[in-house]
C-alpha positions in Angstrom: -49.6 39.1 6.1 -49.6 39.4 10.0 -47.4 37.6 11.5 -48.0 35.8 15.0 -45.1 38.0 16.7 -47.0 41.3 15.8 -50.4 39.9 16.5 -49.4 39.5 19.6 -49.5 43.7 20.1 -53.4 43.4 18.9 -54.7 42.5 22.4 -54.0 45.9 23.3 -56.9 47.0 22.0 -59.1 44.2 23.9 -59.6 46.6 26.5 -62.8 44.6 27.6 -61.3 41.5 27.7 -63.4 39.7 25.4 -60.5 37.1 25.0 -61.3 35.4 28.6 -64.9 35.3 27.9 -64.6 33.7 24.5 -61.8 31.1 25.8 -63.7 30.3 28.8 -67.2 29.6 26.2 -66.4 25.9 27.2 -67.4 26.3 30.8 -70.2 28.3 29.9 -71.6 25.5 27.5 -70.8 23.4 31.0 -72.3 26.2 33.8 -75.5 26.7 30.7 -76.0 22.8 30.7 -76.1 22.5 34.4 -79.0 25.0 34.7 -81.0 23.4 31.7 -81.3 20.5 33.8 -82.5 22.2 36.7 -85.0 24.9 35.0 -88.3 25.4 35.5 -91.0 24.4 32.4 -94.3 26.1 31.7 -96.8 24.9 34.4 -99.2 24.1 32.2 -96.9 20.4 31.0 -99.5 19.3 28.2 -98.0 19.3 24.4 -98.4 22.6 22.4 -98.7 22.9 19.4 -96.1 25.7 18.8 -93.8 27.7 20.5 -92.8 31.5 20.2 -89.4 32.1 21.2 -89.2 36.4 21.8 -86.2 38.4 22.2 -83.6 40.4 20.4 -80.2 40.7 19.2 -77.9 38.1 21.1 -80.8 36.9 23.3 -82.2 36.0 20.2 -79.8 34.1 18.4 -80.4 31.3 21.3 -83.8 30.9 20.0 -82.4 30.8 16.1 -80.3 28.1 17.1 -82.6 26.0 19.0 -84.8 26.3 16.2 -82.4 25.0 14.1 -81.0 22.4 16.3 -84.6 20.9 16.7 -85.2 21.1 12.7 -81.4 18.6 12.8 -82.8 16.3 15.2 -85.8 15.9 13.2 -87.7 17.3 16.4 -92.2 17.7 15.0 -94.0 18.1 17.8 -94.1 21.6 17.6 -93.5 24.7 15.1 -91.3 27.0 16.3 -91.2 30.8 15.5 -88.6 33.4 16.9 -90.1 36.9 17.4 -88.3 40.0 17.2 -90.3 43.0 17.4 -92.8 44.2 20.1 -95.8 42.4 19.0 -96.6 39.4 18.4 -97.7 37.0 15.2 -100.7 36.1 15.0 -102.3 33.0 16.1 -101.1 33.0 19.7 -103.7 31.3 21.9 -103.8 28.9 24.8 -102.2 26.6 22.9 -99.2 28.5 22.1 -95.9 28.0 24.0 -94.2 31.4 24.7 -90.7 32.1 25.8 -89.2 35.6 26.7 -85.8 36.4 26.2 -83.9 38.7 27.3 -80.2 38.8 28.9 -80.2 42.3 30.1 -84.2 41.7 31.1 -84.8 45.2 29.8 -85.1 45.0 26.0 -88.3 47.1 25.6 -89.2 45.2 22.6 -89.2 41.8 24.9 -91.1 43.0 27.5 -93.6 44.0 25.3 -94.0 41.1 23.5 -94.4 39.5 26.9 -96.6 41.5 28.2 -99.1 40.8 25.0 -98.8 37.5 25.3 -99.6 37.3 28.8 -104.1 38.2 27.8 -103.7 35.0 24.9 -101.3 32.6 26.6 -101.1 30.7 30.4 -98.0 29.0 28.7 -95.5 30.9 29.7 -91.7 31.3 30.5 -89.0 33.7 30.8 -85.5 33.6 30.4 -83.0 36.7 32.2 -80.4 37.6 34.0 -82.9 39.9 36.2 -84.6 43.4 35.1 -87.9 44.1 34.3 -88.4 41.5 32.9 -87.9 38.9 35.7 -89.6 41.4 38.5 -92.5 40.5 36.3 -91.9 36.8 35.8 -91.9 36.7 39.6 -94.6 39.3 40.0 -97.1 37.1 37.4 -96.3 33.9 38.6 -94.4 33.1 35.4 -91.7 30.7 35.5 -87.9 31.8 35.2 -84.9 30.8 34.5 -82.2 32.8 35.8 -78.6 32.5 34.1 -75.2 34.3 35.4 -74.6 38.4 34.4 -71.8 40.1 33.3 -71.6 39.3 30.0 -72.6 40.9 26.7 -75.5 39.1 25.3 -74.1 37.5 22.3 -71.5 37.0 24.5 -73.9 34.7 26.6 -75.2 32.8 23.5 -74.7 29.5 25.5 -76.6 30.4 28.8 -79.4 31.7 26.1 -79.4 28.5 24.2 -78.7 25.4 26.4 -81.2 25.5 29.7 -84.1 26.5 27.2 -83.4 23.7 25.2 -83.0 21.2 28.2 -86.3 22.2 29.8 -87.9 21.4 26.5 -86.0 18.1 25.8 -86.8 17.3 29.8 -90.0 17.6 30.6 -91.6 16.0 27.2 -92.0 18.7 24.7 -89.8 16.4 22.0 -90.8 13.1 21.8 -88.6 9.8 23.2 -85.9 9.1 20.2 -85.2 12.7 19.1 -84.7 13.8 23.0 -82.1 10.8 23.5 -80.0 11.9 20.3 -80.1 15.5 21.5 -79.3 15.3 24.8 -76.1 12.4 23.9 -75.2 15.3 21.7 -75.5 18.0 24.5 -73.4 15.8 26.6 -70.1 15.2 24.7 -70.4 18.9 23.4 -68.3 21.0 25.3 -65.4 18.7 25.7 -65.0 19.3 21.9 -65.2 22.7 22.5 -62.3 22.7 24.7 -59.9 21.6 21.7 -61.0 24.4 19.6 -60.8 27.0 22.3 -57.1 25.6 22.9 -56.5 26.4 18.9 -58.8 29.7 18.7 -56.9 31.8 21.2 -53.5 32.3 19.5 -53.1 34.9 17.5 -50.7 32.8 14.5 -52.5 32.3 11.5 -50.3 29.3 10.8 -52.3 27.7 13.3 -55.2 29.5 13.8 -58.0 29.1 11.1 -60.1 31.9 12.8 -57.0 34.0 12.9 -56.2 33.1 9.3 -60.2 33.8 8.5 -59.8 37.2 9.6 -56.9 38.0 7.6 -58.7 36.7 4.1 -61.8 38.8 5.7 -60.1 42.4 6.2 -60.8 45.1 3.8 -63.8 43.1 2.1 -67.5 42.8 2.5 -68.0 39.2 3.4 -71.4 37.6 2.4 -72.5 34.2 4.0 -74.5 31.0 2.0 -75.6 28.3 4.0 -78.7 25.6 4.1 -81.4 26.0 6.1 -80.4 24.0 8.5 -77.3 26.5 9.7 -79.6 29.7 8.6 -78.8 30.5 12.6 -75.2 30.4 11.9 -75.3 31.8 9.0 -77.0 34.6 11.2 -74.6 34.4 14.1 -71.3 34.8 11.5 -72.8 38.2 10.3 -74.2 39.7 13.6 -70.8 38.8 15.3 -68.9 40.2 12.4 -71.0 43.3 12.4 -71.0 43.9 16.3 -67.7 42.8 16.9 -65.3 43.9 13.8 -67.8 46.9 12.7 -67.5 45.3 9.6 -70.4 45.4 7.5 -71.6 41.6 6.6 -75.0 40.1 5.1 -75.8 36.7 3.9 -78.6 34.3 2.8 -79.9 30.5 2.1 -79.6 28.4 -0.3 -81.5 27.4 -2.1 -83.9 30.5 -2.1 -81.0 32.5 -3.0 -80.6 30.9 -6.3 -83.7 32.4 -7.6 -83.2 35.8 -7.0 -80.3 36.7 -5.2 -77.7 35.3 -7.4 -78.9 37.2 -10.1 -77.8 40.4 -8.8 -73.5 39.7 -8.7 -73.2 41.5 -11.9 -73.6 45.9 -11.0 -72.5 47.8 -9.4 -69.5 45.9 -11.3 -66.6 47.9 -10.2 -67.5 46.9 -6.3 -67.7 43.5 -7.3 -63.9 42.4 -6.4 -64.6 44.3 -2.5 -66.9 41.1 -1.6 -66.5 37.9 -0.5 -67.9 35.2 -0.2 -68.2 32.3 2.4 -69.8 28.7 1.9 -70.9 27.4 4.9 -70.7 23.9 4.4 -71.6 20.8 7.0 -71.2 17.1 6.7 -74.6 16.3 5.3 -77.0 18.5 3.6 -80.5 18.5 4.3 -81.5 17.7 0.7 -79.0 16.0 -2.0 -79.5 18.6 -4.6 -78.0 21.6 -2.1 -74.7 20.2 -2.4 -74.9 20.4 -6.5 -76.2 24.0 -6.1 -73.3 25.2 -4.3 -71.1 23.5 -7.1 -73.2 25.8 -9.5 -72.7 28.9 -7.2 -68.9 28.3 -7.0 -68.3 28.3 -10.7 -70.8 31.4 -11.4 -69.5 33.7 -8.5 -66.6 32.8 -7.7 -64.8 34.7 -11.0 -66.8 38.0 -10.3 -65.9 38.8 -6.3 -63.0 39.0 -4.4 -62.2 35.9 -3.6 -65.0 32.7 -2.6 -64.3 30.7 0.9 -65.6 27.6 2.4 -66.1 27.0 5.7 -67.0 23.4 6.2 -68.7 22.5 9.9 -66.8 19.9 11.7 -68.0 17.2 14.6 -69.3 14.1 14.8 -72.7 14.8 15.4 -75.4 18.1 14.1 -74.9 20.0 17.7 -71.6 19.8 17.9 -71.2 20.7 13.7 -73.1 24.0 15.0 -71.5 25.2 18.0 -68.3 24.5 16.1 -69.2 27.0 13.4 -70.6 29.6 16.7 -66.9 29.3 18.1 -65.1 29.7 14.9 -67.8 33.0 13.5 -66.9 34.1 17.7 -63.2 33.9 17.3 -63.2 35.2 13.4 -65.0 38.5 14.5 -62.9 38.9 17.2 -59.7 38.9 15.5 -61.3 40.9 12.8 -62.4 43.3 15.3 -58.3 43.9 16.5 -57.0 43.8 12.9 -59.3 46.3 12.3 -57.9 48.2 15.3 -61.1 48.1 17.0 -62.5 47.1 20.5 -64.4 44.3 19.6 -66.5 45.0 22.8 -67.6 48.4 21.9 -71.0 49.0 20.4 -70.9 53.0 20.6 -73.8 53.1 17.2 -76.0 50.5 19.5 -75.5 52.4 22.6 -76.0 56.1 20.7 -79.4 54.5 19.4 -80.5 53.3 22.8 -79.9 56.5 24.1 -82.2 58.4 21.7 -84.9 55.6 22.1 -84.6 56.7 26.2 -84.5 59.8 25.5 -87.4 60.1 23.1 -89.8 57.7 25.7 
């Protein structure tokens, strides 16, 4: 076990600094908030009757959330689709709300999702820092919001998230009694984010549950179960995990998992013990049977791996039960990333990849 004295000597390999960025995620959840209320909607303000949210990697995980977020809050005015890939699904017509995202505002995938929706769709926005992608917002006539640089994208996961979701909730795209829930939510969220930044940051995993996490973590595979409803956690947990620790991670939903997935713990069975595996629980489940389907999951797998974890959401309301889980899986992979003796801001595979994509246009 690590103790917090040599823990301590882990920052050293934070070369980046990710450590302010993920202790100042509070004031970011504040600075995202602030532009919500200020952004710009499509100009075309009649209801649509769904909305394609386009991006990639950590500008995409915004949109997985916001999905999520408006499935909590019982939001059906719309569907809601994230697109990642360079075309799009099919079905897009005038009235079809689309959304480009992209931090950098160069994903090539975005732009040319954007650039196909722009012959089927007048609803249109985009969402960057600047690049490409907002020379053509402004070039087209396409509204824009533009959020601070500097940052990593998944590192930016609350300027991605919060002022797309205000313009929605703001100028009428969710209906009266699910846009007053949300937005009392949105309010009162980032104080509660304060505390757990407070307890994050250590590095004492007598303390420190994401420390602590990360210790259980090291060495092992870790596979993630969740509802539905935090399928964009779920998400987040492996993609910080795997960008941040370079540990490999995977996960799925239950209950779809239970009818094909949980068939295959048995081979290869001498890798078996390497895994484990994290419940991701929250206060109330979508359906009543989900709880009673973890309890059957816990007595079947928990025997054959490693060693089974939950990791139960906390907060009073569905926002803040999700952002909680996004600071802990943040904080986790972090400290995963420096036990591992890693950088948790390098991406040197990601980078190598975009390289050859250049290279090869």
């Amino acid at each position: 076990m690590t103790t917090s004295i040599d823990a301590c000597s882990l920052l050293d390999n934070d070369t980046h600094n990710m450590y302010e960025v993920l202790k100042n995620f509070p004031n970011q959840v504040r600075e995202a908030i602030d532009i919500g209320a200020k952004a710009p909607y499509f100009h075309e303000k009649d209801r649509f009757r769904t909305l394609i949210f386009s991006g990639m990697g950590g500008s995409a995980i915004g949109g997985d959330l916001i999905r999520c977020a408006l499935q909590g809050y019982g939001v059906d005015d719309f569907m809601m689709v994230v697109n990642r890939g360079y075309n799009l699904p099919s079905g897009v017509d005038n009235h079809t709300a689309f959304i480009a995202s992209s931090y950098s505002g160069n994903t090539e995938e975005t732009i040319a999702s954007y650039r196909a929706a722009s012959t089927r769709t007048r609803r249109r926005l985009c969402i960057a820092t600047g690049g490409e992608l907002a020379r053509s917002a402004k070039a087209d006539n396409v509204p824009l919001i533009t959020i601070p640089s500097g940052l990593q994208p998944r590192c930016a996961v609350g300027y991605s998230f919060f002022p797309v979701l205000l313009t929605l909730a703001l100028h009428g795209a969710i209906s009266a009694d699910a846009r007053a829930s949300l937005l009392h939510s949105v309010h009162h969220l980032p104080k509660a984010l304060d505390e757990l930044a407070e307890k994050y940051r250590h590095p004492d995993p007598a303390t420190n549950p994401a420390f602590a996490l990360a210790e259980k973590l090291k060495g092992t595979i870790p596979v993630f179960y969740s509802s539905p409803l935090l399928e964009a956690v779920n998400l987040r947990w492996r993609g910080q995990i795997q960008e941040n620790a370079k540990q490999v991670a995977f996960g799925n939903i239950v209950p779809e998992m239970n009818h094909n997935e949980i068939n295959g713990w048995v081979m290869p069975s001498e890798l078996m013990k390497n895994f484990t595996i994290v419940f991701l629980g929250m206060t109330q489940q979508p359906h009543a049977r989900i709880n009673l389907r973890f309890e059957a999951m816990r007595n079947i797998l928990q025997p054959k791996v490693h060693q089974l974890l939950e990791v139960n959401a906390e907060g009073e309301t569905f926002l803040e039960q999700m952002f909680m889980q996004v600071m802990l899986a943040d904080w986790t992979s972090y400290w995963l990333a420096l036990l591992n003796g890693l950088d948790p801001s390098e991406i040197a595979d990601i980078t190598a990849l975009k390289n050859y994509m250049t290279d090869k246009s």
